[in-house]
Backbone as CSV, one residue per row, in Angstrom:
resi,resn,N_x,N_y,N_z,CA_x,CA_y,CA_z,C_x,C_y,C_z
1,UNK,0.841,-1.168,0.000,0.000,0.000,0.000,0.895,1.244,0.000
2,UNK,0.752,2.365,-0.913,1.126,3.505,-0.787,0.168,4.585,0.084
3,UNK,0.932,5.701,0.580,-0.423,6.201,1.568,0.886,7.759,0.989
4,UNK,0.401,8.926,1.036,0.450,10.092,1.219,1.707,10.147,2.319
5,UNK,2.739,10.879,2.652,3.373,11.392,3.867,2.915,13.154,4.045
6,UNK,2.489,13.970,4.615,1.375,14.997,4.731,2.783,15.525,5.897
7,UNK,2.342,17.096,6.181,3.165,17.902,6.843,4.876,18.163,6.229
8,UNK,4.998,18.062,4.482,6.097,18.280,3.829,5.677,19.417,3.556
9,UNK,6.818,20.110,2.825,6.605,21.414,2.022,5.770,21.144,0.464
10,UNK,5.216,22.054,-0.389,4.296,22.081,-1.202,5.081,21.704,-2.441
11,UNK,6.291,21.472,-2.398,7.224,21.194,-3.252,7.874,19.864,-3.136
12,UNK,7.646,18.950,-2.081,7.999,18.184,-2.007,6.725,16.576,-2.211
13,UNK,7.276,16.180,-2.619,5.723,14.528,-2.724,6.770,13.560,-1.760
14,UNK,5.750,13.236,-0.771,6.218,12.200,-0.067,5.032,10.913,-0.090
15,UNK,5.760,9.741,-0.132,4.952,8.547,-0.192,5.734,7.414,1.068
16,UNK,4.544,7.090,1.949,4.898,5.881,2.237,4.798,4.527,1.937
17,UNK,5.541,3.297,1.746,5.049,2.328,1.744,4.961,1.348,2.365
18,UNK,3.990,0.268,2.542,4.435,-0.827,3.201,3.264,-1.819,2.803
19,UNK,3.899,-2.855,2.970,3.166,-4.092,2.818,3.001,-4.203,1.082
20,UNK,2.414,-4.686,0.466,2.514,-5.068,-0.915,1.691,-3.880,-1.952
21,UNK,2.504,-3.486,-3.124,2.487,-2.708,-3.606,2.508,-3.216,-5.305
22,UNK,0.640,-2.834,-5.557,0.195,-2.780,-6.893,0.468,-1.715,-7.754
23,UNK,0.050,-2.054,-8.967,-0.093,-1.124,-10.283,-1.424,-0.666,-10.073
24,UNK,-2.448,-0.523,-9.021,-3.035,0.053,-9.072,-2.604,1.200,-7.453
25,UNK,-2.267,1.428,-6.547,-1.467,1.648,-5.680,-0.381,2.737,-6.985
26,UNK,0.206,2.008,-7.716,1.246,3.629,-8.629,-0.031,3.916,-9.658
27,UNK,-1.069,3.679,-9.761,-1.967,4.621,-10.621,-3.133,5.322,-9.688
28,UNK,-3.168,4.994,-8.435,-3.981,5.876,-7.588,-3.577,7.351,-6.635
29,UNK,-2.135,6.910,-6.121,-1.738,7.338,-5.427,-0.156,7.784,-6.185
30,UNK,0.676,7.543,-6.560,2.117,7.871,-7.053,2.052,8.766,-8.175
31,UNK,1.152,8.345,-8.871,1.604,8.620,-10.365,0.851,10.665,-10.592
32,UNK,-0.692,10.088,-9.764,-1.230,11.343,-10.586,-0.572,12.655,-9.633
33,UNK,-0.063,12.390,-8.237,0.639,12.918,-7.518,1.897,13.604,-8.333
34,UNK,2.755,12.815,-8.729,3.885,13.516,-9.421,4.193,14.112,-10.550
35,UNK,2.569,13.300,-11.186,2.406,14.032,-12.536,2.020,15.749,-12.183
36,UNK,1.167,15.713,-11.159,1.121,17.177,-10.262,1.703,17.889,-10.635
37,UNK,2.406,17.517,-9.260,4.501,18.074,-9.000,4.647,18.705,-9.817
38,UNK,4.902,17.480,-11.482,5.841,17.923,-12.111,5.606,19.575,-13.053
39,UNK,3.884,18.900,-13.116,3.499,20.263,-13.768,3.505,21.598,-13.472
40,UNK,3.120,21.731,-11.738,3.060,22.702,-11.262,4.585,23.570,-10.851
41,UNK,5.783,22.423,-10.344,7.044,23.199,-10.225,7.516,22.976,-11.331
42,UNK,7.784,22.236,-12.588,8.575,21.772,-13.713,9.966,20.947,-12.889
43,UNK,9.619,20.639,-11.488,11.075,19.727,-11.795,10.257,18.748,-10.101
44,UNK,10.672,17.619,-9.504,10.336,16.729,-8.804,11.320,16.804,-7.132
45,UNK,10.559,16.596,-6.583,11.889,16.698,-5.017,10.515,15.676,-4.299
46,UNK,11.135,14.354,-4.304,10.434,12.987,-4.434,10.678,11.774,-2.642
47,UNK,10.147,12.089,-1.406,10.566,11.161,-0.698,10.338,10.238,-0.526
48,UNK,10.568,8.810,-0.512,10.078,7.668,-0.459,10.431,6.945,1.116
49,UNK,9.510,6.579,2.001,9.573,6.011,3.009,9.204,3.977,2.706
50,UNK,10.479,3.535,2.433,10.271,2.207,2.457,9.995,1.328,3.428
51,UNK,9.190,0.923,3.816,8.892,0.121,4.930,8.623,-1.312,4.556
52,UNK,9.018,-1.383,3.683,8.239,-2.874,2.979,9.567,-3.266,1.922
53,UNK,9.858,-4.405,1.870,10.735,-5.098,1.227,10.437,-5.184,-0.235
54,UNK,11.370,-4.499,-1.320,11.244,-4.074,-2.402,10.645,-5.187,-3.549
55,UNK,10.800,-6.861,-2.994,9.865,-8.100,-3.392,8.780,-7.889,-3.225
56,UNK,8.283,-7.097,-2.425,6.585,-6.963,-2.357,6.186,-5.745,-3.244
57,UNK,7.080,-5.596,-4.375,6.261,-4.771,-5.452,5.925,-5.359,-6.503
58,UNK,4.788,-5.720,-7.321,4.190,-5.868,-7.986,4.979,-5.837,-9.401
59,UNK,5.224,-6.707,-10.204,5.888,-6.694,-11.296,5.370,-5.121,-12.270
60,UNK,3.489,-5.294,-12.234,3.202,-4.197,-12.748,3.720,-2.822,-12.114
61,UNK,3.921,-3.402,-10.759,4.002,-1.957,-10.163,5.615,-0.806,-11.071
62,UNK,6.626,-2.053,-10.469,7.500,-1.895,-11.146,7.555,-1.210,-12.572
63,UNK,6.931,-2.085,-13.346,7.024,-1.454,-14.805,6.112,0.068,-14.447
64,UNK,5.102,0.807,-14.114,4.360,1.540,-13.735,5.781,2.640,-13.643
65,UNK,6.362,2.434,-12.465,7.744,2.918,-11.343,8.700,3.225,-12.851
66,UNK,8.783,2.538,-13.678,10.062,2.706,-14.342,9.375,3.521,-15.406
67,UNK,8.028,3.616,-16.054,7.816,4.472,-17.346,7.458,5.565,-15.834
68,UNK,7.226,6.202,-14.935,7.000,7.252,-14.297,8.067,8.405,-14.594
69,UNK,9.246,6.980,-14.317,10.952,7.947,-13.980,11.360,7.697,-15.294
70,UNK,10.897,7.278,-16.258,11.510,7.958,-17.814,10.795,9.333,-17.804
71,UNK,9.189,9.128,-18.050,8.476,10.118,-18.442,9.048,11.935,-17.583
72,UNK,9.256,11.482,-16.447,9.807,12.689,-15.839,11.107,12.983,-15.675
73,UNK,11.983,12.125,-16.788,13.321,12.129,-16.271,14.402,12.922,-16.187
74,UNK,14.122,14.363,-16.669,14.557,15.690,-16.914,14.361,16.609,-15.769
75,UNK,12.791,16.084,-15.157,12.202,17.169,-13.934,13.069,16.594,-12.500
76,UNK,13.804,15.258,-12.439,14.052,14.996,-11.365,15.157,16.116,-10.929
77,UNK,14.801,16.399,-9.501,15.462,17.458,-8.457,16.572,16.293,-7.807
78,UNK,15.650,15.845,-6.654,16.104,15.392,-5.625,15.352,13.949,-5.301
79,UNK,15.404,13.296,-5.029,15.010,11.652,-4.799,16.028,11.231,-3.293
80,UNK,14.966,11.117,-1.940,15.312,10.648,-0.650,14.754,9.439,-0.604
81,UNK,15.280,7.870,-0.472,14.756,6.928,-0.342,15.346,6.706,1.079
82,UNK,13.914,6.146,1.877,14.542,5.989,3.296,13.798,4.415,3.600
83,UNK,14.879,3.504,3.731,14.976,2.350,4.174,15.855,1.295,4.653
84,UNK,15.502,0.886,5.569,16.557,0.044,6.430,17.270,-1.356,5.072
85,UNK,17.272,-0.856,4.221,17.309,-2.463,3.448,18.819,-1.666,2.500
86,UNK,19.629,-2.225,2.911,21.204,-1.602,2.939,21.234,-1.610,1.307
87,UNK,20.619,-2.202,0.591,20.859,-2.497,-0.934,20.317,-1.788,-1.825
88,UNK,19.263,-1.066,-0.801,18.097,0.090,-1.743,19.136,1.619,-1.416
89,UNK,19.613,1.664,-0.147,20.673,2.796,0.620,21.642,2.870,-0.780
90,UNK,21.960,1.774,-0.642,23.767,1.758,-1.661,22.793,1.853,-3.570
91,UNK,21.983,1.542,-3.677,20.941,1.716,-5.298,20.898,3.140,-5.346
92,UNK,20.192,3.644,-4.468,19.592,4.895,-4.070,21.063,6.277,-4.326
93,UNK,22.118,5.802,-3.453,23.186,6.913,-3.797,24.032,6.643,-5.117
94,UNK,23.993,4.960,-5.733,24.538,5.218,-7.143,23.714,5.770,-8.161
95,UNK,22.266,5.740,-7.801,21.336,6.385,-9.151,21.807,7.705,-8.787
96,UNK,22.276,8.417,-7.973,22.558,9.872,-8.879,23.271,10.191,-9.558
97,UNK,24.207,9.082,-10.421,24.673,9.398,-11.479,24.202,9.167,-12.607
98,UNK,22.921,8.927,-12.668,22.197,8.295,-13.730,20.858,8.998,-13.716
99,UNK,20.988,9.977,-12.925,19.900,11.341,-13.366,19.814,12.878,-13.094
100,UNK,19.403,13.918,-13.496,20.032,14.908,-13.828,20.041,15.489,-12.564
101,UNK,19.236,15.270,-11.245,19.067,15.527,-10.131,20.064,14.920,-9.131
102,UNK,19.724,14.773,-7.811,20.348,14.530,-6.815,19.538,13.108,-6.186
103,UNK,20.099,12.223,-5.956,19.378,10.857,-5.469,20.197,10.666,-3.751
104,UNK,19.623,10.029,-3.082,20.326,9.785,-1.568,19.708,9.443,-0.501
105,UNK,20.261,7.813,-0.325,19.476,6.678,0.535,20.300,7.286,2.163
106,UNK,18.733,6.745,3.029,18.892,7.091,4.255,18.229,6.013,4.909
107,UNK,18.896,5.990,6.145,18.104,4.434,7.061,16.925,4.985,7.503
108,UNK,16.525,4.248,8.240,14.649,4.776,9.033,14.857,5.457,9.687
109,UNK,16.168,5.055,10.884,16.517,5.999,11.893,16.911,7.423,11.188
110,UNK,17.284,7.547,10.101,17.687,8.770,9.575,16.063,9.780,9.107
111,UNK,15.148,9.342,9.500,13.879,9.798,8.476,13.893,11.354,8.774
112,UNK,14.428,12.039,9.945,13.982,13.556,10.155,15.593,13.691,8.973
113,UNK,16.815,13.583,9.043,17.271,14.258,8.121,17.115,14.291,6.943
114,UNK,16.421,13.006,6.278,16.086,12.977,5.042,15.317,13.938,4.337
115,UNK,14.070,14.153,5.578,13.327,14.703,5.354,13.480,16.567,5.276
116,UNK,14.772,16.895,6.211,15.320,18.514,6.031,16.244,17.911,4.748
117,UNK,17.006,17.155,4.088,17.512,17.635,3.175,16.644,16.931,2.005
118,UNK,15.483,16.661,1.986,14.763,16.711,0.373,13.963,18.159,0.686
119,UNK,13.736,18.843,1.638,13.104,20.109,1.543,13.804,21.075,1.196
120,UNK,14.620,21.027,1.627,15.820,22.298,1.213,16.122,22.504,-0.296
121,UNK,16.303,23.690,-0.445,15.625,24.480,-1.352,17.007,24.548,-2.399
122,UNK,18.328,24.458,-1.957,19.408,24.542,-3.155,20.032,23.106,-3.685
């Protein structure tokens, strides 16, 4: 399930997840959200709270997840993935060389800094 994270700045989309995660889950909640974003600022500052083991996404979901981050792949800012799962941490800080923005994995215990540096503004 994806659910909203609420009390970010108006510039920022935060999503939590946990437990198993459909292609309908990235067409209810992810997608028309960032399609938002993207329109209203022209560029994305994206937090993801992982709580759920990245096997419990949905093959569709996945494919959903990957035409999202083509379609916007110019607007990406900033991308905070926060999860205890050391392999999404170490994914998370090599994708920022592989998009025009800033990418950067944080543990759970880290969730308040993640959360001041995907808000911050430079």
């Amino acid at each position: 399930m994806l659910q909203y994270i609420n009390n970010l700045p108006d510039d920022v989309l935060g999503i939590h997840a946990i437990g198993e995660i459909t292609k309908q889950d990235m067409e209810t909640v992810l997608l028309p959200r960032l399609d938002e974003l993207a329109k209203r600022q022209g560029e994305i500052k994206y937090l993801l709270v992982l709580e759920t083991d990245v096997s419990n996404f949905t093959l569709a979901a996945w494919w959903k997840d990957l035409v999202a981050g083509i379609k916007h792949f110019t607007e990406w800012k900033r991308i905070a993935v926060v999860s205890d799962q050391k392999g999404v941490e170490w994914f998370t800080d090599a994708f920022t060389h592989f998009i025009p923005g800033t990418a950067k994995g944080f543990s759970l215990s880290e969730l308040d800094e993640a959360t001041k540096w995907i808000s911050a503004n430079n």
